[in-house]
C-alpha positions as a Markdown table, in Angstrom:
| # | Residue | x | y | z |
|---|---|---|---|---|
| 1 | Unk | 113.4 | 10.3 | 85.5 |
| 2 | Unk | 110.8 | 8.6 | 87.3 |
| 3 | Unk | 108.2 | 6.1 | 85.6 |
| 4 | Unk | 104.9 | 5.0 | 86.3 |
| 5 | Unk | 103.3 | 2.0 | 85.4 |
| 6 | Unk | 99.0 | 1.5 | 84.8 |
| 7 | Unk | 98.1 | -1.6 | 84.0 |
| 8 | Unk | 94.2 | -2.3 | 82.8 |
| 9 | Unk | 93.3 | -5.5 | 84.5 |
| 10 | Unk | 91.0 | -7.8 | 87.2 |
| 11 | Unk | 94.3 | -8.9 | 89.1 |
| 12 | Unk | 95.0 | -8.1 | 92.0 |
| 13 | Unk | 98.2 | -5.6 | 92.8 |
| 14 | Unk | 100.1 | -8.3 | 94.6 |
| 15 | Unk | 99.4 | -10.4 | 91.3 |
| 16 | Unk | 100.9 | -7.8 | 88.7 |
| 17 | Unk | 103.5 | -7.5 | 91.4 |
| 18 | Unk | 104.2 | -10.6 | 91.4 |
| 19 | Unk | 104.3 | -11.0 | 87.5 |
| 20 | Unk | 107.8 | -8.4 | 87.9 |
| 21 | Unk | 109.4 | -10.2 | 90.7 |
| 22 | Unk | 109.2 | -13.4 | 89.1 |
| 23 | Unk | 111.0 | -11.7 | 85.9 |
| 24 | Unk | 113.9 | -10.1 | 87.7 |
| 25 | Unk | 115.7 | -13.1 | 89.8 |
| 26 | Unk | 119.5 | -12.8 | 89.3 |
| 27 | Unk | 122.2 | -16.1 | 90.3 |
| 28 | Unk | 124.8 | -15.1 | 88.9 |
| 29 | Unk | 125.5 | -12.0 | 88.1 |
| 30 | Unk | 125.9 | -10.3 | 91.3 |
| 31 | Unk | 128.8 | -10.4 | 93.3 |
| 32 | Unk | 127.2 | -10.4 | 96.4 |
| 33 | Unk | 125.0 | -13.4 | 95.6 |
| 34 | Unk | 121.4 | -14.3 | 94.6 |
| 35 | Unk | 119.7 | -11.0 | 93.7 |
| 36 | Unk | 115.7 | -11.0 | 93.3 |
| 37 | Unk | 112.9 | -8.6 | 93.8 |
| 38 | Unk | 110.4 | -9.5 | 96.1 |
| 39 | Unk | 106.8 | -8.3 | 96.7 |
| 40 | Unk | 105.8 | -7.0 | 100.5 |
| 41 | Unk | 103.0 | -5.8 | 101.9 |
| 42 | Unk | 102.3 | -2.6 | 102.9 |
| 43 | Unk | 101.4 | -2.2 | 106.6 |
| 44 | Unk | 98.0 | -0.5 | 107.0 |
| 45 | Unk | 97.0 | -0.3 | 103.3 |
| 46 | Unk | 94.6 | -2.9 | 101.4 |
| 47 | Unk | 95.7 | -3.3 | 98.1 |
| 48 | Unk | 99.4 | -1.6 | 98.4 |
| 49 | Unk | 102.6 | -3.5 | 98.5 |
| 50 | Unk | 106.6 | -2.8 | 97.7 |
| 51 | Unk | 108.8 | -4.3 | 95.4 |
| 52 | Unk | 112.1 | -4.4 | 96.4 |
| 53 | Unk | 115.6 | -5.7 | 95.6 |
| 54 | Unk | 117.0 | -8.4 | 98.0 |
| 55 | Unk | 120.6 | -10.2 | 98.0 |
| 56 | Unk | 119.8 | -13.8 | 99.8 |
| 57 | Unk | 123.2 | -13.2 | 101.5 |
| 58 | Unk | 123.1 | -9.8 | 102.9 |
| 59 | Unk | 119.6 | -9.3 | 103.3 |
| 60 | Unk | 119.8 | -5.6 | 102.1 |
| 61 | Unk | 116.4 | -4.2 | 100.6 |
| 62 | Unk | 116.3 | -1.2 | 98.3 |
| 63 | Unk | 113.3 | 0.0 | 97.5 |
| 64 | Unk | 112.0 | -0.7 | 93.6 |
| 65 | Unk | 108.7 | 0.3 | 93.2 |
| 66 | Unk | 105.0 | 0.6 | 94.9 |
| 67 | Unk | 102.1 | -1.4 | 94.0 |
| 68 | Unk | 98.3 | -0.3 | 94.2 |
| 69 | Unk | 95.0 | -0.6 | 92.9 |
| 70 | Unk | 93.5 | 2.5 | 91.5 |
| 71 | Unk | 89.8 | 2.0 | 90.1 |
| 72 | Unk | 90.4 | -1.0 | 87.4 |
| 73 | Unk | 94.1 | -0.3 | 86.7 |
| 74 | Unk | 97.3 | -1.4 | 89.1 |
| 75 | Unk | 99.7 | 1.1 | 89.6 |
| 76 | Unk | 103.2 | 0.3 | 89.7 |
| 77 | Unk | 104.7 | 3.7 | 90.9 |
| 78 | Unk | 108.2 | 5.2 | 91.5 |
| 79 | Unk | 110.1 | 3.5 | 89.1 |
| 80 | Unk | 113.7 | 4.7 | 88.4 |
| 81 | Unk | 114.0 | 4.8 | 84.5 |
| 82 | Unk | 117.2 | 1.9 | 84.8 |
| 83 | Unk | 114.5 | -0.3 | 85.6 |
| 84 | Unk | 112.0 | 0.3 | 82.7 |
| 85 | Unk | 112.8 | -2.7 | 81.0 |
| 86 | Unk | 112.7 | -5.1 | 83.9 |
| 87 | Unk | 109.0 | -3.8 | 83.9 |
| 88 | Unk | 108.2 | -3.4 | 80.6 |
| 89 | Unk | 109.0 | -6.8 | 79.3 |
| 90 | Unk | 107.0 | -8.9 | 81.8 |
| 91 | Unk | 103.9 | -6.3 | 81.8 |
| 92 | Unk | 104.0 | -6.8 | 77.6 |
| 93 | Unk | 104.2 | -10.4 | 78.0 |
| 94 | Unk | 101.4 | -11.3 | 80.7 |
| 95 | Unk | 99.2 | -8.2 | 79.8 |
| 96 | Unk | 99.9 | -7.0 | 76.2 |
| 97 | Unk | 100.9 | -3.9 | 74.7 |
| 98 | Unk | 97.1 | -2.8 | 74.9 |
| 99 | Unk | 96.3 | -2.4 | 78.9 |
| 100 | Unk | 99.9 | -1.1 | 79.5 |
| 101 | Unk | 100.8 | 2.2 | 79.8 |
| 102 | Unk | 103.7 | 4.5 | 81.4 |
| 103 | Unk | 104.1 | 8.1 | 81.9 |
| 104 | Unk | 107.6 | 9.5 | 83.0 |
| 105 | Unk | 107.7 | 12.2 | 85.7 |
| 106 | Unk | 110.8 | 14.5 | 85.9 |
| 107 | Unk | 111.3 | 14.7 | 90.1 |
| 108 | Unk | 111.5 | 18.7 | 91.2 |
| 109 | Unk | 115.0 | 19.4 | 91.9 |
């Protein structure tokens, strides 16, 4: 299942963004080191950026989720239902149960 994210709010997309990032930072429970997500921007777009997954060691980057503004809601898009609750609880905490919502998309196969 894929998940999508609306949040009702004045802050930026790299803001929201950044409100999940800061959440899921990981010492030492990875084997291959540090593990945080990290917010970059997408080239060519205004308000899009990327979360993605980063081991300080390695480097590696796997894609997480993509940011953008659409009206007066932030969209946090393709998100792979393991990560709901790395989402979910930071979105509940900063914005309240209120201006979040989710929908869950079943991909073609």
């Amino acid at each position: 299942m894929t998940m999508w994210f609306y949040v009702k709010t004045a802050d930026s997309s790299k803001t929201v963004g950044e409100v999940v990032c800061a959440y899921n930072v990981f010492e030492d429970q990875h084997p291959k080191g540090k593990y945080s997500w990290v917010i970059e921007k997408i080239e060519g777009e205004d308000e899009s950026w990327q979360i993605v997954g980063k081991y300080e060691e390695l480097g590696e980057l796997a894609n997480v989720a993509l940011v953008y503004r659409a009206g007066d809601t932030v969209v946090l898009g393709e998100v792979k239902d393991d990560y709901v609750p790395n989402f979910l609880d930071p979105l509940l905490a900063k914005y309240g149960f209120d201006r979040v919502k989710w929908i869950v998309s079943n991909p073609k196969r």
